[in-house]
Structure formats: structure tokens, C-alpha cells
VEXZA-10267 format. One record per atom (N, C-alpha, C, O): residue number from 1; z, y, x; chain. Coordinates in Angstrom, 1 decimal. Atoms other than C-alpha are relative to their C-alpha. Layout:
VEXZA-10267
+-----+--------+--------+--------+-------+
|  nr |     c3 |     c2 |     c1 | kette |
+-----+--------+--------+--------+-------+
| NUM |      Z |      Y |      X |     A |
...
+-----+--------+--------+--------+-------+
This chain:
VEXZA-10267
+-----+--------+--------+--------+-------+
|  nr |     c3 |     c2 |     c1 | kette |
+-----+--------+--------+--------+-------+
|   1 |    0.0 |   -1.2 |    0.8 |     A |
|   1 |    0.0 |    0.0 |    0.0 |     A |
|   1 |    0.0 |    1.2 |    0.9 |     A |
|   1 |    0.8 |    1.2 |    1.8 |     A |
|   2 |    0.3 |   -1.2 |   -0.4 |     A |
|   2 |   -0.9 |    3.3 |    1.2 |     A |
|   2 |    1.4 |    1.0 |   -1.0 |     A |
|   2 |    1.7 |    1.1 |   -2.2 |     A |
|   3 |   -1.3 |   -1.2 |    0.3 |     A |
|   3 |    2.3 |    5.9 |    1.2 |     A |
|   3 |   -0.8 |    1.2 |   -0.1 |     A |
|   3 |   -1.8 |    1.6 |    0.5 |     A |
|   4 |    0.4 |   -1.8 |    0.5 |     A |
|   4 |    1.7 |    9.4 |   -0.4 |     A |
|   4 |    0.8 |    0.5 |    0.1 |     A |
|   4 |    1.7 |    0.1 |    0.9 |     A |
|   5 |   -0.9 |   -1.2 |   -0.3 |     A |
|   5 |    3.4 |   12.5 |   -0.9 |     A |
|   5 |    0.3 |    0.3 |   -1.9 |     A |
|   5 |   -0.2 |    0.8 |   -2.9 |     A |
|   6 |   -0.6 |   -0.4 |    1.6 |     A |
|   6 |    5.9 |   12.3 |   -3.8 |     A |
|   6 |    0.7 |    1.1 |   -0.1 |     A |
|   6 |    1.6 |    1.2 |   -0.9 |     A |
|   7 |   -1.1 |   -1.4 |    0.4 |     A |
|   7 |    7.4 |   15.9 |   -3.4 |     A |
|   7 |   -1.3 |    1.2 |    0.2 |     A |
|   7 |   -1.5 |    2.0 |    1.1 |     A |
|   8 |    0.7 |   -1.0 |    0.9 |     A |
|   8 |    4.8 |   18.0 |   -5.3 |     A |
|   8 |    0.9 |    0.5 |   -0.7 |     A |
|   8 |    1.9 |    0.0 |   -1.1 |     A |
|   9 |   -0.5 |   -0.4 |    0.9 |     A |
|   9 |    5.9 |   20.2 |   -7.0 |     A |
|   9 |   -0.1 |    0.2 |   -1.4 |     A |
|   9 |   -0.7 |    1.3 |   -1.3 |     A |
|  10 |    0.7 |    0.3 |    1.1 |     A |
|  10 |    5.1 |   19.8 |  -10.7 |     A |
|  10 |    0.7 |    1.1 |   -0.8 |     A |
|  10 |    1.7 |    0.8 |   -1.4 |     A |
|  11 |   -0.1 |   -1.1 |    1.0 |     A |
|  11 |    5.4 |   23.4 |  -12.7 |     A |
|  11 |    0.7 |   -1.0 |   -1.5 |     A |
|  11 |    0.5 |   -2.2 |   -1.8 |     A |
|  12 |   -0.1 |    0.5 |    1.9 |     A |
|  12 |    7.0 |   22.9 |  -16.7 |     A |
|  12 |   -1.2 |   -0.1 |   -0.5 |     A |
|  12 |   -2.2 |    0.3 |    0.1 |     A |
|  13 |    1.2 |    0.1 |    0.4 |     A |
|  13 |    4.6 |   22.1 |  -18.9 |     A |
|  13 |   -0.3 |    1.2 |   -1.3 |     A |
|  13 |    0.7 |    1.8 |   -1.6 |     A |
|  14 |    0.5 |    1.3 |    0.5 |     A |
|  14 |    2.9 |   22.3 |  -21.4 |     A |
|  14 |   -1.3 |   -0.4 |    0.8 |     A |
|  14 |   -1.8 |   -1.5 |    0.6 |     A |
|  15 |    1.1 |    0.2 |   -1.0 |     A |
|  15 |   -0.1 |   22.5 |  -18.8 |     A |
|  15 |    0.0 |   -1.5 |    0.7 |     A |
|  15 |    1.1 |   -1.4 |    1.4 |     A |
|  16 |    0.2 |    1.5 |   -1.2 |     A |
|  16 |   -0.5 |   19.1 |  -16.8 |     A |
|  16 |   -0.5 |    0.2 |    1.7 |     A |
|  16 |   -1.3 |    1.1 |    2.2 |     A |
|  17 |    0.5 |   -0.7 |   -1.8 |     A |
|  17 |   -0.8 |   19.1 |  -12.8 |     A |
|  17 |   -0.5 |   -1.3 |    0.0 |     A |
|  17 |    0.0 |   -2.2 |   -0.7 |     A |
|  18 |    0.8 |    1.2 |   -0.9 |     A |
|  18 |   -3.3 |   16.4 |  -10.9 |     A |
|  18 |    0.8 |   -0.5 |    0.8 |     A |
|  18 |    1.1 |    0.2 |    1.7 |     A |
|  19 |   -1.1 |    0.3 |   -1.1 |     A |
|  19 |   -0.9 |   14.4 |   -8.9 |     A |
|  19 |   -0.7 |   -1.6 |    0.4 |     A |
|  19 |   -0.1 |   -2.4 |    1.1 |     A |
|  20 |    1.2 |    1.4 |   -0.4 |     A |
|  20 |   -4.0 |   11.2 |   -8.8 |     A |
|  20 |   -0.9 |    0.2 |   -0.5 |     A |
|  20 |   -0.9 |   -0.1 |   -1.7 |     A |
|  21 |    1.3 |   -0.4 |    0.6 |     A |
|  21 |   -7.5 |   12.2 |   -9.3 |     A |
|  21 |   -1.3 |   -1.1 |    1.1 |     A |
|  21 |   -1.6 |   -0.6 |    2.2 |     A |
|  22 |    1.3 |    0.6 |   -0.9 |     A |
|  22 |  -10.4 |    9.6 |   -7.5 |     A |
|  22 |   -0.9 |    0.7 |   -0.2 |     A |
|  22 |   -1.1 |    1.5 |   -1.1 |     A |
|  23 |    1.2 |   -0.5 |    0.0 |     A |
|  23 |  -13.4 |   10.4 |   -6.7 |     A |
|  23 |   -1.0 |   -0.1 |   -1.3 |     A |
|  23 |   -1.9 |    0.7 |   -1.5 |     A |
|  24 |    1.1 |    0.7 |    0.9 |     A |
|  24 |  -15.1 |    8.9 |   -9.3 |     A |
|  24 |   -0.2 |    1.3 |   -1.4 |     A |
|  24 |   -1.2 |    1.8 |   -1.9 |     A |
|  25 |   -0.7 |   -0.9 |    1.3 |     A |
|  25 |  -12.7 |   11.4 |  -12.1 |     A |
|  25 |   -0.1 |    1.3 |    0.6 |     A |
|  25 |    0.7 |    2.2 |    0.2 |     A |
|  26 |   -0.1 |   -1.6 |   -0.5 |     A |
|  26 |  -13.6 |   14.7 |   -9.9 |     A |
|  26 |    0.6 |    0.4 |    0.7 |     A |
|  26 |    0.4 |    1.5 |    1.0 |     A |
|  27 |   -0.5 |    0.0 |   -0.9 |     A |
|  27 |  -11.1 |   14.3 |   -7.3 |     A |
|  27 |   -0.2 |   -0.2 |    1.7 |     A |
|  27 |   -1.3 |   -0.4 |    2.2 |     A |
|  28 |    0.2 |    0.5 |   -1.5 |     A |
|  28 |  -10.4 |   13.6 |   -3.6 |     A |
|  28 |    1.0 |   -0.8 |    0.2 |     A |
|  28 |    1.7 |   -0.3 |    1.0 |     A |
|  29 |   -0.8 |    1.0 |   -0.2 |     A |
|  29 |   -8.1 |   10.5 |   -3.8 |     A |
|  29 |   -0.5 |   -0.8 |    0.1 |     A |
|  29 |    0.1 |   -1.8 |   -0.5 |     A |
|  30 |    0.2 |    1.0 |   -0.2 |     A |
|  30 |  -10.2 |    8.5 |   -2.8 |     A |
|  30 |   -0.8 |   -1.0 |   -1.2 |     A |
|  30 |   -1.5 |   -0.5 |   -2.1 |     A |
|  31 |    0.3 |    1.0 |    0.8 |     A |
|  31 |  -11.3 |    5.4 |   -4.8 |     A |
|  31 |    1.1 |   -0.1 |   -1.2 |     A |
|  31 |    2.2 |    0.4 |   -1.2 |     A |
|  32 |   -0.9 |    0.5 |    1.2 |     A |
|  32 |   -9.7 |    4.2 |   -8.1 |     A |
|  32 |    1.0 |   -0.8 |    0.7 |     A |
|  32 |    0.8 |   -1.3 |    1.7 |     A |
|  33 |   -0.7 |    0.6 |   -0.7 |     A |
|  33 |   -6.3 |    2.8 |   -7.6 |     A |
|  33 |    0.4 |   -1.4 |   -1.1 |     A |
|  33 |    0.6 |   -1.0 |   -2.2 |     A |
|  34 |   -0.8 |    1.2 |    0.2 |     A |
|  34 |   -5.0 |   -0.9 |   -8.7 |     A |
|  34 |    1.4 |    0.1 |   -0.6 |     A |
|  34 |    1.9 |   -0.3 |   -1.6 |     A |
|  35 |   -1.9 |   -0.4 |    0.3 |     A |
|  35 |   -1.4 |    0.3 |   -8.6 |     A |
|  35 |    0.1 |    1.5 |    0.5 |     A |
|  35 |   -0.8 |    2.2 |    1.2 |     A |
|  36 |   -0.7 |   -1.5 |    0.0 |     A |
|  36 |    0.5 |    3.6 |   -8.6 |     A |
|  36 |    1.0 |   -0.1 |   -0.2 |     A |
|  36 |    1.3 |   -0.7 |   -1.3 |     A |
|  37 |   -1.5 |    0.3 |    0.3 |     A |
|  37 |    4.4 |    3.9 |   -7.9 |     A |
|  37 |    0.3 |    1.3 |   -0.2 |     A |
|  37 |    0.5 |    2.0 |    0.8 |     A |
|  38 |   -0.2 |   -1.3 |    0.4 |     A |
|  38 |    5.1 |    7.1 |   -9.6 |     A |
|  38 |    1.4 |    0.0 |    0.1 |     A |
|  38 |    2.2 |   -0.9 |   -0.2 |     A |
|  39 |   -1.8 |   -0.4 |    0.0 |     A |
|  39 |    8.8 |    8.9 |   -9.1 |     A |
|  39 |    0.2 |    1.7 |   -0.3 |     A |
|  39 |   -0.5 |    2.7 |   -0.2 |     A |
|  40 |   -0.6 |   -1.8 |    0.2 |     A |
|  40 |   10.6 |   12.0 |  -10.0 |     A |
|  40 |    1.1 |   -0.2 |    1.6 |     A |
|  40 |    1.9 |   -1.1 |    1.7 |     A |
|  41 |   -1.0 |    0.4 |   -1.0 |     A |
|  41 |   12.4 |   12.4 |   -6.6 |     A |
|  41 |    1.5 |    0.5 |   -0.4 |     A |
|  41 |    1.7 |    1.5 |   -1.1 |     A |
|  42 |   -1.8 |   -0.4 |   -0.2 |     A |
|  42 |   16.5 |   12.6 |   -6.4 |     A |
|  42 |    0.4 |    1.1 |   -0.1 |     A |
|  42 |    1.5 |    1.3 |   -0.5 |     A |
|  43 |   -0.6 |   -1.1 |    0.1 |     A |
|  43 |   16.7 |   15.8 |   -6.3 |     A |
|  43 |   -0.7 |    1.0 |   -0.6 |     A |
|  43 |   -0.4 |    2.1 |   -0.5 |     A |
|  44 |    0.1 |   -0.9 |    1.3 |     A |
|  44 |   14.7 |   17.4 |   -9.0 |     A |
|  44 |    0.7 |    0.4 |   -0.6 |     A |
|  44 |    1.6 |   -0.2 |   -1.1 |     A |
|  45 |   -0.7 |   -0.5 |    1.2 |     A |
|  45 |   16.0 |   19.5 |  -11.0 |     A |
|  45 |   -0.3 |   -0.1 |   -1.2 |     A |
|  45 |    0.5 |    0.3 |   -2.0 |     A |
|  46 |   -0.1 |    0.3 |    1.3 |     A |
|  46 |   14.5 |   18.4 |  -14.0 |     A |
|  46 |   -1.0 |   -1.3 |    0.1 |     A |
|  46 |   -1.9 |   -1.7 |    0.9 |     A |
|  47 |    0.7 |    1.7 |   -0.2 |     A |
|  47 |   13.3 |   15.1 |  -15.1 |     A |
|  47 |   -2.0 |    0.9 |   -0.2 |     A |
|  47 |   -2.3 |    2.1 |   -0.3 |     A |
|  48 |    1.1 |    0.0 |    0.4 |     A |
|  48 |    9.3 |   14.9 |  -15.6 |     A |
|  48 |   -0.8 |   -1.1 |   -1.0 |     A |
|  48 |   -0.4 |   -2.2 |   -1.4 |     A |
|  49 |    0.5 |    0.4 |    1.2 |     A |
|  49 |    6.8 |   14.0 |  -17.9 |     A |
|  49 |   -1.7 |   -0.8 |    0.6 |     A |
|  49 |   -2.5 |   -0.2 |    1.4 |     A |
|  50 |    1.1 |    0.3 |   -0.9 |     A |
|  50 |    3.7 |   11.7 |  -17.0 |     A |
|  50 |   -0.9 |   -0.5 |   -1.1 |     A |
|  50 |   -0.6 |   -0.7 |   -2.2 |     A |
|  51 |    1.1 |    0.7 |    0.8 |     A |
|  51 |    0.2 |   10.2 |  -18.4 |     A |
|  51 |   -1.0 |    0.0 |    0.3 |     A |
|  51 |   -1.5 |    1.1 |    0.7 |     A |
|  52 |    1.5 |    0.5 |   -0.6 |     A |
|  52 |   -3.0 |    8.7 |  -17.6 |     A |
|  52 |   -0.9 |    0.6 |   -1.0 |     A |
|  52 |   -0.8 |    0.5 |   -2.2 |     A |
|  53 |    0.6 |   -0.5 |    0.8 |     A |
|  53 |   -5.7 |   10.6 |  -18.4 |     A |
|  53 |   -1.4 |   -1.1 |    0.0 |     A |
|  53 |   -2.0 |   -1.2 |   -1.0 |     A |
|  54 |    1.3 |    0.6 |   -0.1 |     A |
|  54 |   -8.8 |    8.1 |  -17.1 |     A |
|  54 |    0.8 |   -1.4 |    0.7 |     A |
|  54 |    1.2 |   -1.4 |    1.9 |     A |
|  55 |    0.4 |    0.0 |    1.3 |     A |
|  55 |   -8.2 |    5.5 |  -18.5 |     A |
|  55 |    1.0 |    0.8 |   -0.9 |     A |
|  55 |    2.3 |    1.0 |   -0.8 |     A |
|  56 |   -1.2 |   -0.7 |    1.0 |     A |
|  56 |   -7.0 |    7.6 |  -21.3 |     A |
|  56 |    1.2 |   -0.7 |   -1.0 |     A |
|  56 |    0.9 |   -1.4 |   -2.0 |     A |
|  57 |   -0.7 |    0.1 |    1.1 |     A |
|  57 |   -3.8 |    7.3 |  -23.0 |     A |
|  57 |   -0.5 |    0.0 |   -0.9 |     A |
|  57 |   -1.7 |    0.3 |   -1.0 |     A |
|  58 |    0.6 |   -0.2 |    1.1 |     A |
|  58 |   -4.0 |    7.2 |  -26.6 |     A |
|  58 |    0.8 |    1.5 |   -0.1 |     A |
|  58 |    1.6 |    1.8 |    0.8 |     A |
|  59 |    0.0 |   -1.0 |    0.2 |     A |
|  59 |   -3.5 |   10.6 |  -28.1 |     A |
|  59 |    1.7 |    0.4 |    0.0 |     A |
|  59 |    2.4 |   -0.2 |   -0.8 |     A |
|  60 |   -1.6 |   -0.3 |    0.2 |     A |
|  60 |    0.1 |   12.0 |  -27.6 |     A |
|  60 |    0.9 |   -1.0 |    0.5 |     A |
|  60 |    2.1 |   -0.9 |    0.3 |     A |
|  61 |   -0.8 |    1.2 |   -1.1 |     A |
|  61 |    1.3 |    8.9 |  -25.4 |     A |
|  61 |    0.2 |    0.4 |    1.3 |     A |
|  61 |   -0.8 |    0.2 |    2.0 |     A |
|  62 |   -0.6 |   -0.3 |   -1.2 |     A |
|  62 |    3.0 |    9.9 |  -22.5 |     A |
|  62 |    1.5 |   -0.5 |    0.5 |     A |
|  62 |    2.1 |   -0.7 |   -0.5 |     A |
|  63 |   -1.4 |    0.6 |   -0.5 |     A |
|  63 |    6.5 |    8.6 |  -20.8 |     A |
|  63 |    0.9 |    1.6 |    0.8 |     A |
|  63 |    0.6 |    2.8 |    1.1 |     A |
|  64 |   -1.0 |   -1.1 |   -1.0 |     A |
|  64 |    9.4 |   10.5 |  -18.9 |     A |
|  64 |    0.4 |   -0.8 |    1.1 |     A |
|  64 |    0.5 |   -2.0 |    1.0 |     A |
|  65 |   -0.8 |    0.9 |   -0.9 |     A |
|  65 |   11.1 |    9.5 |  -15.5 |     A |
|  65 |    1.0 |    1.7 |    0.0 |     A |
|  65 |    0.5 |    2.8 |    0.0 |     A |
|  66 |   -0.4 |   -0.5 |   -0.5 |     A |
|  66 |   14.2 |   11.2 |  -14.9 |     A |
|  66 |    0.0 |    0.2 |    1.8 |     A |
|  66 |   -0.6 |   -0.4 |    2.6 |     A |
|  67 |   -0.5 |   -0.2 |   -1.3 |     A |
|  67 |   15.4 |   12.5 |  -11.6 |     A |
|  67 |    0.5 |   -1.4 |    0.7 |     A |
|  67 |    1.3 |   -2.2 |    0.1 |     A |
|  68 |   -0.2 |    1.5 |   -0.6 |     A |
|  68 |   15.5 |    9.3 |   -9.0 |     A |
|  68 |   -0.5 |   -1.1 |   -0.8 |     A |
|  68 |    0.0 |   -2.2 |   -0.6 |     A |
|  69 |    1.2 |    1.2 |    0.9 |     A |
|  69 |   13.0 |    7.2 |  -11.6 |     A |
|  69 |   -1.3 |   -0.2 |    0.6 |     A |
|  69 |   -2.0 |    0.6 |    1.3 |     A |
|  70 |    1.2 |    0.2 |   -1.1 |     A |
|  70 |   10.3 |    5.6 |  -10.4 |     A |
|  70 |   -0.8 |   -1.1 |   -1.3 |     A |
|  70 |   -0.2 |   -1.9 |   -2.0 |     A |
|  71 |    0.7 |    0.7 |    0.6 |     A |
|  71 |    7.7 |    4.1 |  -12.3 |     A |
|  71 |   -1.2 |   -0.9 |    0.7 |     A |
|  71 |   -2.2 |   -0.3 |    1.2 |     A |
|  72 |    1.4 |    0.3 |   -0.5 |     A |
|  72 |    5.2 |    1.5 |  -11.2 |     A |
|  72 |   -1.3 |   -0.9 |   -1.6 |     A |
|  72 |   -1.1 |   -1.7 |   -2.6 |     A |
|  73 |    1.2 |    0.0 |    0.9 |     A |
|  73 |    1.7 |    1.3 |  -13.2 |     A |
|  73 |   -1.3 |   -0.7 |    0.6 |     A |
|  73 |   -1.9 |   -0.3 |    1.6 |     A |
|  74 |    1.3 |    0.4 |   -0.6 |     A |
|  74 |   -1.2 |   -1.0 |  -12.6 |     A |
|  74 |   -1.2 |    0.1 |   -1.3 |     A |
|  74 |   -1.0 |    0.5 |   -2.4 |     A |
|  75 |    1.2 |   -0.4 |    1.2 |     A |
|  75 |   -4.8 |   -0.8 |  -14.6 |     A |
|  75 |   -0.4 |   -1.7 |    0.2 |     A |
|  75 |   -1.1 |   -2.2 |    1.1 |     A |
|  76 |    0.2 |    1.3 |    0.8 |     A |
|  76 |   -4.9 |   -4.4 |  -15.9 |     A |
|  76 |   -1.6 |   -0.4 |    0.2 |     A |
|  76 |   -1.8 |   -1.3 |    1.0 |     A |
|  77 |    1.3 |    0.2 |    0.0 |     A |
|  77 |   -8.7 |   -4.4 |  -16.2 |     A |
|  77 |   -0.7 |    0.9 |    0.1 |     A |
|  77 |   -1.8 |    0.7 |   -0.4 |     A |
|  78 |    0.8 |   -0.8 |   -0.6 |     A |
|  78 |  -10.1 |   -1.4 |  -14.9 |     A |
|  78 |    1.3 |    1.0 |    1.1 |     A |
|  78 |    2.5 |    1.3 |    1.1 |     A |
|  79 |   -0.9 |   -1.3 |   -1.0 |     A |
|  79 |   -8.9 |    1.1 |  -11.9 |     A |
|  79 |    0.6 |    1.3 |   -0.8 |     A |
|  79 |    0.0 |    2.0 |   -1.6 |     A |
|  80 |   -0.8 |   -1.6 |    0.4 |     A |
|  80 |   -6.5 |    4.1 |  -12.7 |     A |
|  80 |   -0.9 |    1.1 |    0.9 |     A |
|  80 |   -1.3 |    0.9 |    2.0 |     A |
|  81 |    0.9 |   -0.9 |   -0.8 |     A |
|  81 |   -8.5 |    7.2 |  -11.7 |     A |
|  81 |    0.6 |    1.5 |   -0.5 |     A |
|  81 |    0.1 |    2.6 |   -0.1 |     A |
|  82 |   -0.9 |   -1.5 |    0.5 |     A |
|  82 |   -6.4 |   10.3 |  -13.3 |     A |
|  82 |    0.8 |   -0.1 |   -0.8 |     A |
|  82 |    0.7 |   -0.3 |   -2.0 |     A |
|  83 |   -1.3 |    0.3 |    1.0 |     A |
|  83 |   -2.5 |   10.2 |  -13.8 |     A |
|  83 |    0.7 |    1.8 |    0.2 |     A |
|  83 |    1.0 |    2.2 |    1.3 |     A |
|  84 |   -0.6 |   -1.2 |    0.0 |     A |
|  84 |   -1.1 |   14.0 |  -14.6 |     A |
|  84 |    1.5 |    0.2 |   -0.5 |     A |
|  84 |    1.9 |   -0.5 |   -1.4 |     A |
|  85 |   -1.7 |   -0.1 |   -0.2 |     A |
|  85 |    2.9 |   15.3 |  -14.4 |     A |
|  85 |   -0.5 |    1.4 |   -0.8 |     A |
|  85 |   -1.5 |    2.0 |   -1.1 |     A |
|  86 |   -0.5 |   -1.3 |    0.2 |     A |
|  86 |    4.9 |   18.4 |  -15.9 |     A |
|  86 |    0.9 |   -0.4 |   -0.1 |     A |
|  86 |    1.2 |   -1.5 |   -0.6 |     A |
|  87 |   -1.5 |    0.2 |    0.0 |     A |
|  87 |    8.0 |   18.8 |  -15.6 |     A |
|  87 |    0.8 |    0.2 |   -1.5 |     A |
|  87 |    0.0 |    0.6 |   -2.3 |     A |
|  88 |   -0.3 |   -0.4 |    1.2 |     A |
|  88 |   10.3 |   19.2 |  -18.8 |     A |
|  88 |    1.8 |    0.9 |    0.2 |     A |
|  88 |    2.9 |    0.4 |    0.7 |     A |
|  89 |   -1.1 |   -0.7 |   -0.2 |     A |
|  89 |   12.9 |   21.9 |  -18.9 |     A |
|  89 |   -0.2 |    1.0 |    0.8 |     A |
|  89 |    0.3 |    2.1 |    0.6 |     A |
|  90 |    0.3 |   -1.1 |   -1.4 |     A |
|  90 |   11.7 |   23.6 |  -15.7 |     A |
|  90 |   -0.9 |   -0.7 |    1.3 |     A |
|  90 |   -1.2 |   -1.9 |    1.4 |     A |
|  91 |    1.0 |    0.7 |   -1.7 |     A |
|  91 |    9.6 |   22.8 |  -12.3 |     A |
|  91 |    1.0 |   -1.1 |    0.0 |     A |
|  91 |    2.3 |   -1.0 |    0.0 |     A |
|  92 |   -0.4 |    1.5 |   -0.9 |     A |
|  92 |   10.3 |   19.0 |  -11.4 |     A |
|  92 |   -0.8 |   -0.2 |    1.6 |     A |
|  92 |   -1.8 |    0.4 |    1.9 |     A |
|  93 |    0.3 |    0.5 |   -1.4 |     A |
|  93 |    9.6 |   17.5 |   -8.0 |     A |
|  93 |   -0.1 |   -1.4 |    0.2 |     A |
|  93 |    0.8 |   -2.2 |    0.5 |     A |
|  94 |    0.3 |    1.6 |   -0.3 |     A |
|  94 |    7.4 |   14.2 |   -7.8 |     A |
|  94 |   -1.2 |   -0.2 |    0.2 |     A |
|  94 |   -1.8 |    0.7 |    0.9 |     A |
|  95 |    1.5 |    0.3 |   -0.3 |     A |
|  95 |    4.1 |   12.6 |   -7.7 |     A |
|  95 |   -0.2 |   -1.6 |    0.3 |     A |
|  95 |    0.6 |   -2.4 |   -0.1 |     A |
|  96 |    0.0 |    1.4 |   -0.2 |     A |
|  96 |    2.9 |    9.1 |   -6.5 |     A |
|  96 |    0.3 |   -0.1 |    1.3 |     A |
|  96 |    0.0 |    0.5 |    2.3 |     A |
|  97 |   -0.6 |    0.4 |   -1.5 |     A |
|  97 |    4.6 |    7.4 |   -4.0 |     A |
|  97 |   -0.7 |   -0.9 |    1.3 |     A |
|  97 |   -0.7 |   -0.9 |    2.5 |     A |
|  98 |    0.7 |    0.6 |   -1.1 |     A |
|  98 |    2.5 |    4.6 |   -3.1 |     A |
|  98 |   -1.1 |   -0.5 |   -0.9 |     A |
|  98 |   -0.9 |   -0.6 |   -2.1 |     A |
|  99 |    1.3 |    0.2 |    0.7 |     A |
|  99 |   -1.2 |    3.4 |   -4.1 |     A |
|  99 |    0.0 |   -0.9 |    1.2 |     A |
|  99 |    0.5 |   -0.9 |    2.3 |     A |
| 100 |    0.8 |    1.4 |    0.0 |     A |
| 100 |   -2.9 |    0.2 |   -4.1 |     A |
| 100 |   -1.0 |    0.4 |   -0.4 |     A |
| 100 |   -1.1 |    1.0 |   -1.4 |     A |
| 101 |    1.5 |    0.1 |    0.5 |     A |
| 101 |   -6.4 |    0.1 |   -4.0 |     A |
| 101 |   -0.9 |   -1.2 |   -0.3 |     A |
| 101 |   -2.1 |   -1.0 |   -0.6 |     A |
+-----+--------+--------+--------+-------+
């Protein structure tokens, strides 16, 4: 697994920040990923709010990790290619930790 940089900073929402975009979805992360270990790090000040946009969630489906939560996400039958954060309450501090390609 390829280590990232989980201490973005991720603004409140209700806007969404890019924190995994492949090439494919308009980014520069590379290839689609297999796995993604998403976290809010330890010392956020506020939990955050997450959701795949490609493939897309269904409408209004999204999850939370508080502060020190970690979520890992695989794409079952196709690659993950755009997962977006916002913090809830105030700016949180996370992103993905580690990718599988």
C-alpha cells in the first residue's frame, strides 16, 4: 500500500474538498484505487464527513469519522476514482491514509 498525506486540511462544509481524484475522474492521483484507508486524524478539532463521488454514492449517502476514526473502503467491482471530505462543525484534519492500487 502506498502511504499518503492524511493531514489536509478539510474546510466545513457544505462544499466538499478532493482528498482522491484519479486520473481517469480529472485528477492527479494517479490510477483508480482498489482500497482507501480514510481517517480523521487525533487531533482534529471536528469530526468529518466523507463520500464517493465516482463511483457515486446514492443521493444524500454519505458517512462520518470522528476525530482518531479511520475508515477502510474497497470498490468491490470497479476502482474508487473520487472520494470528497468536509468537516462538520468547523475545519477538520484528514484525508487518505493509505491506497491500494
Amino acid at each position: 500500500m502506498a502511504r499518503r498525506n492524511n493531514r489536509i486540511a478539510v474546510p466545513v462544509g457544505p462544499a466538499w474538498t478532493d482528498v482522491f481524484r484519479s486520473g481517469d475522474a480529472g485528477g492527479a492521483d494517479g490510477p483508480g484505487a482498489r482500497e482507501l484507508l480514510l481517517t480523521c486524524a487525533a487531533d482534529s478539532a471536528f469530526s468529518l464527513e466523507y463520500r464517493l463521488e465516482a463511483p457515486a454514492d446514492p443521493a444524500g449517502e454519505l458517512a462520518r469519522l470522528a476525530p482518531g476514526e479511520a475508515a477502510r473502503i474497497g470498490g468491490a467491482n470497479q476502482l474508487i476514482r473520487h472520494v470528497v471530505m468536509r468537516g462538520v462543525g468547523g475545519g477538520a484534519t484528514g484525508g487518505v491514509e493509505e491506497t491500494r492500487f
